[in-house]
C-alpha positions in Angstrom: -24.4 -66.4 29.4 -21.9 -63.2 29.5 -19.6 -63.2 26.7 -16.0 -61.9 27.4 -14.7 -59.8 24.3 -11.5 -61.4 22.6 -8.2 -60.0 24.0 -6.6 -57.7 21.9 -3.2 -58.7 20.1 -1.0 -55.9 21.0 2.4 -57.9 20.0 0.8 -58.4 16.6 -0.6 -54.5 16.5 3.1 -53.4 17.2 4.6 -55.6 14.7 2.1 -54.4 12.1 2.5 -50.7 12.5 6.1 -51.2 11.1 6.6 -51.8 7.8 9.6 -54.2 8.2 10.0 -54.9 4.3 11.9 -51.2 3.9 15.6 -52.5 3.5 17.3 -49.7 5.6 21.0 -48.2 5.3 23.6 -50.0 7.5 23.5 -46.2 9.8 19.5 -46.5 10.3 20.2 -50.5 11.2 22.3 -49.4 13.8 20.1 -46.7 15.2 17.0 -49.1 15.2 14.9 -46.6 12.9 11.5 -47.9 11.7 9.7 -47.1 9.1 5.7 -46.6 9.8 4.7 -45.9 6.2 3.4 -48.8 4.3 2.5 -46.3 0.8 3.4 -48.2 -2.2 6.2 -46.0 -2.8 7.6 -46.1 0.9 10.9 -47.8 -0.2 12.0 -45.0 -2.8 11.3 -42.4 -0.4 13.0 -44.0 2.1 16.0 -43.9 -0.5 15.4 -40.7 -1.5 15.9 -39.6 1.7 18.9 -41.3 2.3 20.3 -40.0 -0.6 19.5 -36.6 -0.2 20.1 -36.6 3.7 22.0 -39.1 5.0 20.9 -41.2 8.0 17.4 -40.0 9.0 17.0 -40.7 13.0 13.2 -40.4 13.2 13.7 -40.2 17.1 15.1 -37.0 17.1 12.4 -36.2 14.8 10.2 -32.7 16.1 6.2 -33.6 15.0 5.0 -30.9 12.9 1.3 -29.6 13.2 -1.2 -29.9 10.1 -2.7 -26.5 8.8 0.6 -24.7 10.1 3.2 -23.1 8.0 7.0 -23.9 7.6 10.0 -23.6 5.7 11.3 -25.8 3.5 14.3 -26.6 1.5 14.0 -29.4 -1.5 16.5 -32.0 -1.7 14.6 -33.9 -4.4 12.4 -34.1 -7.1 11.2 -37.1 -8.2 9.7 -37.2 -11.7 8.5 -40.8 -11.8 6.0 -39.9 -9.1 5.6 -36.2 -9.5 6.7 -35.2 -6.2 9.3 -33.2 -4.2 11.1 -34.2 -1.3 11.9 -31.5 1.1 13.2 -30.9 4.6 12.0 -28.4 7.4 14.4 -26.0 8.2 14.5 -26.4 11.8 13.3 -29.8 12.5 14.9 -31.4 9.5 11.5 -33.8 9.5 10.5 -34.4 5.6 7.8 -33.5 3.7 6.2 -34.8 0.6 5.4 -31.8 -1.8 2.8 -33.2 -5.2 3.9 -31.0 -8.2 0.3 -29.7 -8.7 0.4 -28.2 -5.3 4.0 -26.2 -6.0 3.7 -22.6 -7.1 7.2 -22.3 -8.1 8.1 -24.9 -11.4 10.4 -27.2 -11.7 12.8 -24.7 -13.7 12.4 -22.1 -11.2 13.4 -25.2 -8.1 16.7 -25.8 -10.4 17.3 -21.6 -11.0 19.0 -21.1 -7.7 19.6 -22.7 -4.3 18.0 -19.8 -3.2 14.1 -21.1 -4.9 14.6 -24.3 -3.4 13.2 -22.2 0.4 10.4 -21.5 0.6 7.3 -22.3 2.6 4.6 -25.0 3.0 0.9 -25.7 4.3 1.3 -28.9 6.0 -2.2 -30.3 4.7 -2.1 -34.0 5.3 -0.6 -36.2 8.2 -1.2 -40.0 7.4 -1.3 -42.9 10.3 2.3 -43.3 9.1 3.7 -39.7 10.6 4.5 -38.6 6.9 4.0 -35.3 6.1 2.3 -33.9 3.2 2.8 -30.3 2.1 1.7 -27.7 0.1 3.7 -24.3 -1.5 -0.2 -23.1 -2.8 -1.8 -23.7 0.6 0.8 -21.8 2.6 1.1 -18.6 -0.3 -2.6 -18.4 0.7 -2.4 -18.3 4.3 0.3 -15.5 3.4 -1.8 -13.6 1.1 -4.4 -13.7 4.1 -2.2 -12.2 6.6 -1.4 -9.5 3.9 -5.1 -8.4 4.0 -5.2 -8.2 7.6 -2.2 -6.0 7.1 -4.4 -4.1 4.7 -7.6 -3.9 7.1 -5.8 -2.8 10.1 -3.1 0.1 8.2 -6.4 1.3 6.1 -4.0 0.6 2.7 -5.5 -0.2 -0.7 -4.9 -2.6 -3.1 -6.3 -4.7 -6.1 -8.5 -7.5 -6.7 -9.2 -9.4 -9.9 -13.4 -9.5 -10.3 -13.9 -13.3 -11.2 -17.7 -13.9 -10.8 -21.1 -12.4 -10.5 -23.3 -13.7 -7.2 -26.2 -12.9 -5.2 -25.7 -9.9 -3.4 -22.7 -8.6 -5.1 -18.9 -10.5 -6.6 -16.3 -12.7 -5.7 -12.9 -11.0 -6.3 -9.5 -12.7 -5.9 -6.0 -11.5 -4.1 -3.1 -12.3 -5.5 -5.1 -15.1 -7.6 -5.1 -17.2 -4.3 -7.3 -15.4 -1.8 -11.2 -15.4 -2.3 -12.8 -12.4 -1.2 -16.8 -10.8 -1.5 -17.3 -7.3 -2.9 -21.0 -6.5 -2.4 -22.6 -4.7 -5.2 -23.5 -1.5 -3.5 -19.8 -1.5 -2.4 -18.6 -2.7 -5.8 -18.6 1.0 -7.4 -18.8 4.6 -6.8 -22.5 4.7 -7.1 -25.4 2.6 -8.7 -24.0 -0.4 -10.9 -26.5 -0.4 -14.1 -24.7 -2.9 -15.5 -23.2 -5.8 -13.5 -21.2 -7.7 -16.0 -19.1 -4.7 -16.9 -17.1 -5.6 -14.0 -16.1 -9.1 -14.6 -12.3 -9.9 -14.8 -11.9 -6.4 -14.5 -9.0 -5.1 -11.9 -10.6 -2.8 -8.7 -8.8 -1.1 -6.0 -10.0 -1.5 -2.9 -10.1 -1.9 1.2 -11.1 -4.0 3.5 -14.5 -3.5 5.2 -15.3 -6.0 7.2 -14.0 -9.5 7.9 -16.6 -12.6 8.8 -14.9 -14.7 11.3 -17.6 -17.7 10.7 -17.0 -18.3 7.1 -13.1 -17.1 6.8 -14.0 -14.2 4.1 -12.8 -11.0 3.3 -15.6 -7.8 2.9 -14.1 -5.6 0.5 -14.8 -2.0 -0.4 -14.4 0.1 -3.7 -16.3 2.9 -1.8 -14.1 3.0 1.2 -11.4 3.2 -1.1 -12.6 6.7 -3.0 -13.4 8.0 0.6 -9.8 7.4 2.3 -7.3 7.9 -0.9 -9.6 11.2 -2.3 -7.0 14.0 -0.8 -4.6 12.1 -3.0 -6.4 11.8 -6.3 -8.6 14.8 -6.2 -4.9 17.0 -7.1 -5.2 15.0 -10.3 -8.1 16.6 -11.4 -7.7 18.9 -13.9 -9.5 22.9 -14.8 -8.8 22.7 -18.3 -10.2 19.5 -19.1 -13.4 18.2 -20.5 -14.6 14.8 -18.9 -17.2 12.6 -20.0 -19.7 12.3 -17.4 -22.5 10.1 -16.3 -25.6 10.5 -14.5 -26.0 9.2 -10.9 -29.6 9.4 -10.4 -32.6 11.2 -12.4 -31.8 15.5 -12.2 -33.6 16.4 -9.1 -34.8 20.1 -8.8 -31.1 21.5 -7.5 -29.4 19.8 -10.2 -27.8 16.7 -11.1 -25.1 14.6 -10.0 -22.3 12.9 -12.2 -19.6 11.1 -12.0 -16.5 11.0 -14.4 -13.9 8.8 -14.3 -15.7 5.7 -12.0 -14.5 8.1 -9.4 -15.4 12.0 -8.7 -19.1 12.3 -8.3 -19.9 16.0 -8.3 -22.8 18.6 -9.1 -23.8 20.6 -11.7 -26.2 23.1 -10.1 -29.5 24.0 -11.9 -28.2 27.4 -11.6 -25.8 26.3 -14.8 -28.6 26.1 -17.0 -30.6 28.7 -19.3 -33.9 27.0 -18.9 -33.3 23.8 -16.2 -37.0 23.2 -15.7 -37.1 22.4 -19.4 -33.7 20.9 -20.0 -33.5 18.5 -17.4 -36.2 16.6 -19.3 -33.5 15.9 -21.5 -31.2 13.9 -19.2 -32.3 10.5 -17.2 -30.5 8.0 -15.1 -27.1 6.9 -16.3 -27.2 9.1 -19.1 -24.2 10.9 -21.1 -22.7 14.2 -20.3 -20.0 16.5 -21.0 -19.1 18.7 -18.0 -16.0 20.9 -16.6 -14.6 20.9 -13.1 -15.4 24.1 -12.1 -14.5 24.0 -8.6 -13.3 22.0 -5.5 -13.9 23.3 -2.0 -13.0 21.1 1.1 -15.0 21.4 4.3 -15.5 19.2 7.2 -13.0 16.8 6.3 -14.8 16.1 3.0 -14.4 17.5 -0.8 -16.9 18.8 -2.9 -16.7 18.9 -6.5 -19.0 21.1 -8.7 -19.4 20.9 -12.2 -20.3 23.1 -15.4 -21.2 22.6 -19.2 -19.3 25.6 -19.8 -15.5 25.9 -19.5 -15.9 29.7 -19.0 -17.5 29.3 -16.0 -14.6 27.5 -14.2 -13.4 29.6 -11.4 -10.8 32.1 -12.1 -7.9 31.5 -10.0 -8.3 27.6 -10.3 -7.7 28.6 -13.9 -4.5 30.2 -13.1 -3.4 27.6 -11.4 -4.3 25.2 -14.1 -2.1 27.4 -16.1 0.4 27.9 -14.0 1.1 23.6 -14.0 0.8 23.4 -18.0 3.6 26.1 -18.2 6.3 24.1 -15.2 5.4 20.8 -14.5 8.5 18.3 -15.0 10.5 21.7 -16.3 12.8 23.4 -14.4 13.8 27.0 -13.8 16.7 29.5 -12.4 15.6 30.9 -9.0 17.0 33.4 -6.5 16.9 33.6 -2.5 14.9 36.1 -1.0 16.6 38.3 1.7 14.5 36.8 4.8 16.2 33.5 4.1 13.0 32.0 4.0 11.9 31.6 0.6 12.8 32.0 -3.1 11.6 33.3 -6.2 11.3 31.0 -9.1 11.6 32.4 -12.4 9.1 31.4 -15.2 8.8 33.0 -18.4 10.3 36.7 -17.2 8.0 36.3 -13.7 8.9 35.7 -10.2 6.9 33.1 -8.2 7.4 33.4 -4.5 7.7 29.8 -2.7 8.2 29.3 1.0 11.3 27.0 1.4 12.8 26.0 4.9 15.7 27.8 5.8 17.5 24.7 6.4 17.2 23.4 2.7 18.3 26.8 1.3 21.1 26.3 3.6 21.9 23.4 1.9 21.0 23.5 -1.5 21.4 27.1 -2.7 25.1 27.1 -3.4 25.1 23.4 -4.9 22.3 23.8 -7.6 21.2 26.4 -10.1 17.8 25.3 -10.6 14.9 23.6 -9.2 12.4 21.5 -11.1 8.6 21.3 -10.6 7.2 18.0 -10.2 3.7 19.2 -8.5 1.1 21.9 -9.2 -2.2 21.4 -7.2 -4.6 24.3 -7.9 -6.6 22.8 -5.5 -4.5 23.5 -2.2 -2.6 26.5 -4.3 0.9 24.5 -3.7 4.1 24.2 -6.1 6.2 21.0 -4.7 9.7 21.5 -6.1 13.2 19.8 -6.1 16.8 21.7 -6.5 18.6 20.1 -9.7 21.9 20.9 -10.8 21.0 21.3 -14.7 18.3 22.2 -16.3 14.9 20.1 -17.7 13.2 21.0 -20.7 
């Protein structure tokens, strides 16, 4: 015996899928609007909207797709129930927004019309077509397309450290963004110490991104590399800078780093006795060293150290001098007879300066002086601007 299965109801399934207890607005009665959801709460939203909108027609309605961004403007806020009623911009379809997942507060929503916009992470869609939104879900996604910004205009940025894990740390964007730092990444050479990093800020770039598990590989390392022609003019010839051992002394010296940045030598060639001496100094261990050059060859920098400011290089020095006597001052200066460049005047002496012919043009007879706001020994460069009065 074959048993036929029952026939399905489809009159009852239709009347079912409305919620026919909503009491509707006389507009929505004459426009047949139904109402699908049958949440506790459907009848105060529905009122809500009303209020804030007018006359929903949920024909004209445009579906919006979960896990997609949009822009919203609130209409209400309802405290009872700790939500916010909001509209899409274009498609005018609403969306339920819970408090906890709002980034702005309430006091920011009721600042200005202008914090009522902004955009949402549609999260959930229910068997009811309500929407369900969040402002925390969508600053992520944001935050994300910042990084790929990042990774594919080589630009730096920070991260917050938050937690020590296998192979290396997880470090948030923006608070929102989880991303993975590994450990031999995580620094400008060995870590001895892996907690000293934790809720501390790093700059950094992206390395990598894996595809599979949606995470950002980031890079203290590639940072040094790409923003050194910018931070290596910081250094300065006059200075003494605690330093720290990279690695044990090996028999051409040692290297150290100062700063958590520079890593440089200090040839063995610096030392009376080095054979002795270097007995002395271990792994990750403390010392005092100059900057007593920086050459640049092959598109790379080399810094090279000394325990003995005397033996910095001589013209470096001068330099170094040269930026302690103008920096952020300014001086008179004159314009030399080939157009071409002028002669600054510091302390009774005349420093020649190559200017454009165009900007003496157009400066020389509208100001008096020019003020130094960059010395780099390194590149043997004075960066200048005209000013009309003078800076002590």
């Amino acid at each position: 015996m074959e048993l036929s299965p029952p026939e399905f109801d489809w009159s009852a399934h239709e009347r079912n899928k409305y919620n026919d207890s909503i009491v509707l607005c006389e507009a929505d009665q004459n426009t047949n609007v139904r109402i699908l959801s049958h949440e506790p709460h459907a009848q105060s939203l529905y009122d809500l909207m009303v209020e804030a909108s007018g006359p929903i027609s949920l024909i004209k309605s445009k579906d919006l797709v979960q896990d997609q961004v949009y822009k919203v403007q609130v209409k209400t806020i309802d405290y009872a129930h700790n939500y916010i009623l909001a509209e899409e911009i274009e498609t005018r379809c609403n969306i339920t927004i819970p408090l906890k997942e709002m980034v702005k507060t309430v006091a920011d929503l009721q600042s200005s019309e202008k914090e009522r916009i902004f955009l949402v992470n549609i999260y959930k869609v229910n068997d009811y077509g309500e929407y369900w939104g969040s402002q925390r879900k969508a600053q992520a996604v944001a935050f994300e397309m910042e990084l790929f910004d990042h990774a594919e205009n080589n630009t730096w940025f920070d991260v917050k450290i938050t937690k020590l894990i296998r192979g290396g740390y997880v470090a948030m964007y923006k608070n929102e963004v989880k991303c993975f730092i590994p450990g031999s990444h995580a620094a400008a050479n060995v870590i001895r110490d892996f907690n000293s990093l934790l809720n501390t800020t790093l700059t950094v770039m992206v390395d990598n991104y894996d595809a599979t598990n949606k995470l950002f590989i980031l890079s203290y390392k590639k940072y040094i590399a790409a923003s050194m022609p910018t931070k290596v003019t910081d250094l300065r010839f006059d200075k003494a800078y605690a330093g720290t051992l990279t690695a044990h002394p090996y028999d051409f010296g040692m290297f150290v780093e100062i700063d958590g940045y520079f890593t440089g030598l200090i040839h063995s060639t610096e030392f009376e006795n080095y054979a002795e001496e270097r007995k002395n100094f271990t792994a990750g261990g403390d010392i005092t060293v100059y900057v007593k050059d920086v050459t640049y060859s092959k598109g790379k920098y080399r810094l090279v150290y000394t325990c003995n400011p005397d033996e910095v290089d001589s013209e470096k020095k001068q330099w170094q001098a040269l930026r302690n006597r103008t920096e952020d001052k300014s001086f008179p200066y004159k314009v030399n007879p080939d157009n071409r460049s002028i002669d600054i005047q510091i302390d009774g002496e005349d420093f020649k300066v190559a200017v454009e012919t165009k900007d003496i043009n157009e400066n020389a007879d509208r100001f008096a002086f020019v003020k130094v706001f960059k010395v780099d020994p390194i590149n043997k460069r004075l960066n200048f601007e005209f000013v009309s009065e003078p800076i002590d």
